[in-house]
C-alpha positions as a Markdown table, in Angstrom:
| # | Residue | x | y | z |
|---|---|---|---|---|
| 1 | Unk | 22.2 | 28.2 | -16.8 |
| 2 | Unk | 24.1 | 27.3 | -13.9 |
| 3 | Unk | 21.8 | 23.9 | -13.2 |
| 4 | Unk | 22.1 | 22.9 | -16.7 |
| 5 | Unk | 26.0 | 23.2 | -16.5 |
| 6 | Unk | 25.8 | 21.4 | -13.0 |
| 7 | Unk | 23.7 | 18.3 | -15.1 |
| 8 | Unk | 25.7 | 18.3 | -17.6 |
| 9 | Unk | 29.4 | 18.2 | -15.1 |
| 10 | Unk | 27.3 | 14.9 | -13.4 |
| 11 | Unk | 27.0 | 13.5 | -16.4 |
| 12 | Unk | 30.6 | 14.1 | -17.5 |
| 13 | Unk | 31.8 | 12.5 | -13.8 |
| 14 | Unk | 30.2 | 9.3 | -14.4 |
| 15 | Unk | 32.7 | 6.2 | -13.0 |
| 16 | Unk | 33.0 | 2.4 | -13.7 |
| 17 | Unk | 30.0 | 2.0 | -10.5 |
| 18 | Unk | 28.0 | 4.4 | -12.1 |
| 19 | Unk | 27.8 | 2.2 | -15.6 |
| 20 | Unk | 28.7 | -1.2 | -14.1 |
| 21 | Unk | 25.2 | -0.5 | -12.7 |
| 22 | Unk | 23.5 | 0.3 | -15.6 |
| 23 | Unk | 24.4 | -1.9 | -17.7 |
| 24 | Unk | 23.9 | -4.6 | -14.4 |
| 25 | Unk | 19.7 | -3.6 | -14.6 |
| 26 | Unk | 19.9 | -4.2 | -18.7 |
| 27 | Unk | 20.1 | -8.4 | -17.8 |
| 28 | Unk | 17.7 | -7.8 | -15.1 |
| 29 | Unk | 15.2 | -6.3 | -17.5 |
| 30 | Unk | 15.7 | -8.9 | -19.9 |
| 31 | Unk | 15.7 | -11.3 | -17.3 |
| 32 | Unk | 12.5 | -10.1 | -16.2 |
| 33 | Unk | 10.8 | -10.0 | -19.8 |
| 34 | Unk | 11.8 | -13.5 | -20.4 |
| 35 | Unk | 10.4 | -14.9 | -17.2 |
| 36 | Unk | 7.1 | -13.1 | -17.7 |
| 37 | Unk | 7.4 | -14.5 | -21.1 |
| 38 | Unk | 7.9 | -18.5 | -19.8 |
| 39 | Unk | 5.4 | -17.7 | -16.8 |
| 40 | Unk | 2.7 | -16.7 | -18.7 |
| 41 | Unk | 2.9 | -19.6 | -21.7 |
| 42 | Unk | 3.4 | -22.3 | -19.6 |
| 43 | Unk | 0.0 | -22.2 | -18.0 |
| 44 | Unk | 0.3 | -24.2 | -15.1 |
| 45 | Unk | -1.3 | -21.9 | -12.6 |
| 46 | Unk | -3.6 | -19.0 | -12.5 |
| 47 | Unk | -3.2 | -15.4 | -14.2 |
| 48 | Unk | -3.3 | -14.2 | -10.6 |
| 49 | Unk | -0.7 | -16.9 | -9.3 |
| 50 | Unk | 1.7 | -15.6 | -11.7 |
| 51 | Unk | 1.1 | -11.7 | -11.4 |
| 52 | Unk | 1.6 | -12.6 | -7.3 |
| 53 | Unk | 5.0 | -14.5 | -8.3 |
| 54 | Unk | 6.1 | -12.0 | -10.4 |
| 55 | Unk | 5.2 | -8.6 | -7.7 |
| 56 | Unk | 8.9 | -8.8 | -6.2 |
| 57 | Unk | 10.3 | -8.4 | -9.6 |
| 58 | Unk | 8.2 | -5.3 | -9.8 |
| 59 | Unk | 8.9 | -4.3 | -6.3 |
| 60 | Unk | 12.1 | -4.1 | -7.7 |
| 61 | Unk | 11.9 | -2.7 | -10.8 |
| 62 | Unk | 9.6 | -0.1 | -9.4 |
| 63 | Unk | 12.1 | 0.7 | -6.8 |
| 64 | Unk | 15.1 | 1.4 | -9.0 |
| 65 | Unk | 13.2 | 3.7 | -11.0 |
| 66 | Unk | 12.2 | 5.4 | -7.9 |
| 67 | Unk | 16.0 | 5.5 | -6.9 |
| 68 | Unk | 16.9 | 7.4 | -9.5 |
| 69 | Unk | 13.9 | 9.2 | -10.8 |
| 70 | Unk | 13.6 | 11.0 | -7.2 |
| 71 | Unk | 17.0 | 10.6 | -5.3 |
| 72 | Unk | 20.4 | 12.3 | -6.2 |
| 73 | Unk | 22.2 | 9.9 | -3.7 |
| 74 | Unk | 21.5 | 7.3 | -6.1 |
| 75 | Unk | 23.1 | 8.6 | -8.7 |
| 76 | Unk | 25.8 | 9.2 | -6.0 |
| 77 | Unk | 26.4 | 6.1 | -4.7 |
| 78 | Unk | 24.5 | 3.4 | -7.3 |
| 79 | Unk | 26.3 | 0.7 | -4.6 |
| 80 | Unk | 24.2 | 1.6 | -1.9 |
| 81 | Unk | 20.8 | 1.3 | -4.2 |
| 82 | Unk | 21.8 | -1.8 | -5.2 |
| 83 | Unk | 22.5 | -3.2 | -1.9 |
| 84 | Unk | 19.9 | -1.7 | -0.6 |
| 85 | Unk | 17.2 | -3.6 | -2.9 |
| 86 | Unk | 20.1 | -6.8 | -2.5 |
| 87 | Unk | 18.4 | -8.0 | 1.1 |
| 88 | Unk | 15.1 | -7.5 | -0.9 |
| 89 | Unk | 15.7 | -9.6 | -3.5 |
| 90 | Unk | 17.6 | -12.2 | -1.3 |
| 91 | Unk | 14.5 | -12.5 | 1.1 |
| 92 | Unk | 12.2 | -13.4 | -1.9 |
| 93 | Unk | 14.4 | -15.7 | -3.3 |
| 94 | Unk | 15.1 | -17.9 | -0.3 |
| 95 | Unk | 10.9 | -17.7 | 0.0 |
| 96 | Unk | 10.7 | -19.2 | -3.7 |
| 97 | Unk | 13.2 | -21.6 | -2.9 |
| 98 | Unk | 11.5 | -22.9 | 0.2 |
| 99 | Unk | 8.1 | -22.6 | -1.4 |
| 100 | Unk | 9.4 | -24.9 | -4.0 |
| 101 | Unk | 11.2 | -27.6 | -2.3 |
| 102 | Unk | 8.1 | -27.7 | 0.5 |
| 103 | Unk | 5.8 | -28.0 | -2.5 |
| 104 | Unk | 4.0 | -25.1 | -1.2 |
| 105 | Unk | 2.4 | -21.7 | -2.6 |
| 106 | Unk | 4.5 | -18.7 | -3.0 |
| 107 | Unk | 2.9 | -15.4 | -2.2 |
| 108 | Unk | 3.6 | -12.3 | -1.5 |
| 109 | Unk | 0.5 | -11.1 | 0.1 |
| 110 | Unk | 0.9 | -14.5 | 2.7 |
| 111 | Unk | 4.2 | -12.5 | 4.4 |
| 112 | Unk | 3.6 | -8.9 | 3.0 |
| 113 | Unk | 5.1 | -7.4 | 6.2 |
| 114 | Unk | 8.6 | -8.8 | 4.7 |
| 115 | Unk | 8.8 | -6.4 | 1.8 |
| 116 | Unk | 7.8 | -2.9 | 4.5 |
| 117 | Unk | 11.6 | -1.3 | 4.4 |
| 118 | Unk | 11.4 | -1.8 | 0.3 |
| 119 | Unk | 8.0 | -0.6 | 0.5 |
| 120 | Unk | 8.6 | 2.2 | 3.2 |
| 121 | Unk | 11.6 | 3.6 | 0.9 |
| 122 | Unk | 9.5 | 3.5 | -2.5 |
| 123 | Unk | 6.3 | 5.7 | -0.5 |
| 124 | Unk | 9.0 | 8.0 | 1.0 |
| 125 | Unk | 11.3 | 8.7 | -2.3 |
| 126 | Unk | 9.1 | 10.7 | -4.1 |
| 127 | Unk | 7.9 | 12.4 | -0.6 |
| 128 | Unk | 11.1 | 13.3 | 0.2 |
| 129 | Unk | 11.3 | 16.9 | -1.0 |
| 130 | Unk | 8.5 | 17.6 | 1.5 |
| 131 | Unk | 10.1 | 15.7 | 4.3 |
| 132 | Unk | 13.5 | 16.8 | 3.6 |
| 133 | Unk | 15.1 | 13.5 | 5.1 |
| 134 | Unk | 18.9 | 12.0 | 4.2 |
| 135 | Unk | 18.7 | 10.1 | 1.0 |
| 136 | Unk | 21.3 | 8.3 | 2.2 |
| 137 | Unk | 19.6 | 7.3 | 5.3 |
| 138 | Unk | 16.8 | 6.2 | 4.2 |
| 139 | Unk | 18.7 | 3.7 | 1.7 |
| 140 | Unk | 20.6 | 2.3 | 4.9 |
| 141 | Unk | 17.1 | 1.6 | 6.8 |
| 142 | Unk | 16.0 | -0.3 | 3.4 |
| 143 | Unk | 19.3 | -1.8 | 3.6 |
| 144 | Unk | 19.1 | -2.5 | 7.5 |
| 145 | Unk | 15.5 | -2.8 | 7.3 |
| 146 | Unk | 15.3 | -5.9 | 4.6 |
| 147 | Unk | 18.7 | -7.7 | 6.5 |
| 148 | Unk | 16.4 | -7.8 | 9.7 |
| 149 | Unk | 13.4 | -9.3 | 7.9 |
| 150 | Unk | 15.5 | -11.6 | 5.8 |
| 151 | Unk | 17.2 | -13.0 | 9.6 |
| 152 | Unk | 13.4 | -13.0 | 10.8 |
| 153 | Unk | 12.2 | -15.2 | 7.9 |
| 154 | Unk | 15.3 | -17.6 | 8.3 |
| 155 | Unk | 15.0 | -18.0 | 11.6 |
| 156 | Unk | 11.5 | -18.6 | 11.7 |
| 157 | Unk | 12.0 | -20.9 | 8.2 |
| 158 | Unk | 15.0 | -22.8 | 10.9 |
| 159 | Unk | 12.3 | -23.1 | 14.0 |
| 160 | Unk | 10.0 | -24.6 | 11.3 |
| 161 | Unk | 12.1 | -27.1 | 10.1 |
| 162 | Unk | 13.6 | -28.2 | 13.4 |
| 163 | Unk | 9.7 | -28.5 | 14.9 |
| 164 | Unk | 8.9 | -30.4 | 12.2 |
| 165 | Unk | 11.6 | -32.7 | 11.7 |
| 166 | Unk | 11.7 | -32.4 | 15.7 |
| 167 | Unk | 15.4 | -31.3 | 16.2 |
| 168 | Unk | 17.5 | -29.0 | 18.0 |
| 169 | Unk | 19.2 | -26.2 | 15.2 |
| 170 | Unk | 23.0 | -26.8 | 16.5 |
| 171 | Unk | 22.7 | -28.4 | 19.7 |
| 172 | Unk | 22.1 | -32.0 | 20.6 |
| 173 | Unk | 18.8 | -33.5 | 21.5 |
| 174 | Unk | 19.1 | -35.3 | 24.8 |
| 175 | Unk | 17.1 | -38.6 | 24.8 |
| 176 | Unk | 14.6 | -38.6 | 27.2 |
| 177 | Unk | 15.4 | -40.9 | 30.5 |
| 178 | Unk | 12.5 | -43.0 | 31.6 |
């Protein structure tokens, strides 16, 4: 009786975060239908093309049920999950944009090792009653965790582009003396 009344307090307590970010994942859904929708009619590229464009979304979607399905921080602190997955979600859409302006594939699997912290925090959230770690923590290393692999992709997407275009990235390029 005690846990019920306990559920039923949480769900009394719940702030402006709390259904800002709720009703923030109901345009994400849709969002989501809608591109699967357009992706999937257009018919420009392979089934498989589009299920490996579209596995980000469902790193994502797939996370925040895992947030809240297996963590009470979440329901704590909805900020944190949704910064959390905010490095995520930044990462793959800077690697759209470049795919897209270099004319180039987009995969997922091509970089895979960018999406570990997400991937890391989705294996350990439903573990986490065995491993008894900080729920909290282990949305700052997904936090901490995607910012350091979003730095590592732009940096190595700057070296790229200053190798090929044969620049320096904020310094000047001496010309050679003969």
């Amino acid at each position: 009786m005690a846990a019920l009344t306990k559920d039923a307090d949480f769900w009394m307590n719940l702030n402006v975060c709390h259904l800002g970010t709720m009703m923030g994942c109901l345009p994400m859904m849709y969002g989501f239908y809608t591109n699967m929708q357009t992706i999937f009619s257009a018919g420009k590229h392979s089934f498989w093309h589009c299920v490996d464009g579209l596995l980000p979304c469902a790193i994502i979607v797939i996370y925040f049920f895992f947030s809240f399905k297996f963590t009470r921080a979440a329901w704590h602190m909805p900020a944190l999950v949704v910064f959390a997955m905010g490095s995520f979600l930044t990462l793959m859409g800077s690697r759209v944009i470049i795919a897209t302006v270099t004319k180039s594939k987009f995969s997922t699997f091509k970089d895979f090792h960018l999406a570990t912290p997400i991937l890391f925090g989705i294996a350990v959230m439903p573990l986490n009653k065995v491993l008894g770690l900080n729920e909290v923590a282990i949305f700052v290393f997904i936090l901490v965790g995607s910012m350091v692999m979003y730095f590592y992709y732009i940096l190595n997407v700057i070296d790229q582009i200053c190798e090929a275009l044969d620049i320096n990235c904020l310094t000047i390029k001496h010309k050679k003396t003969k």
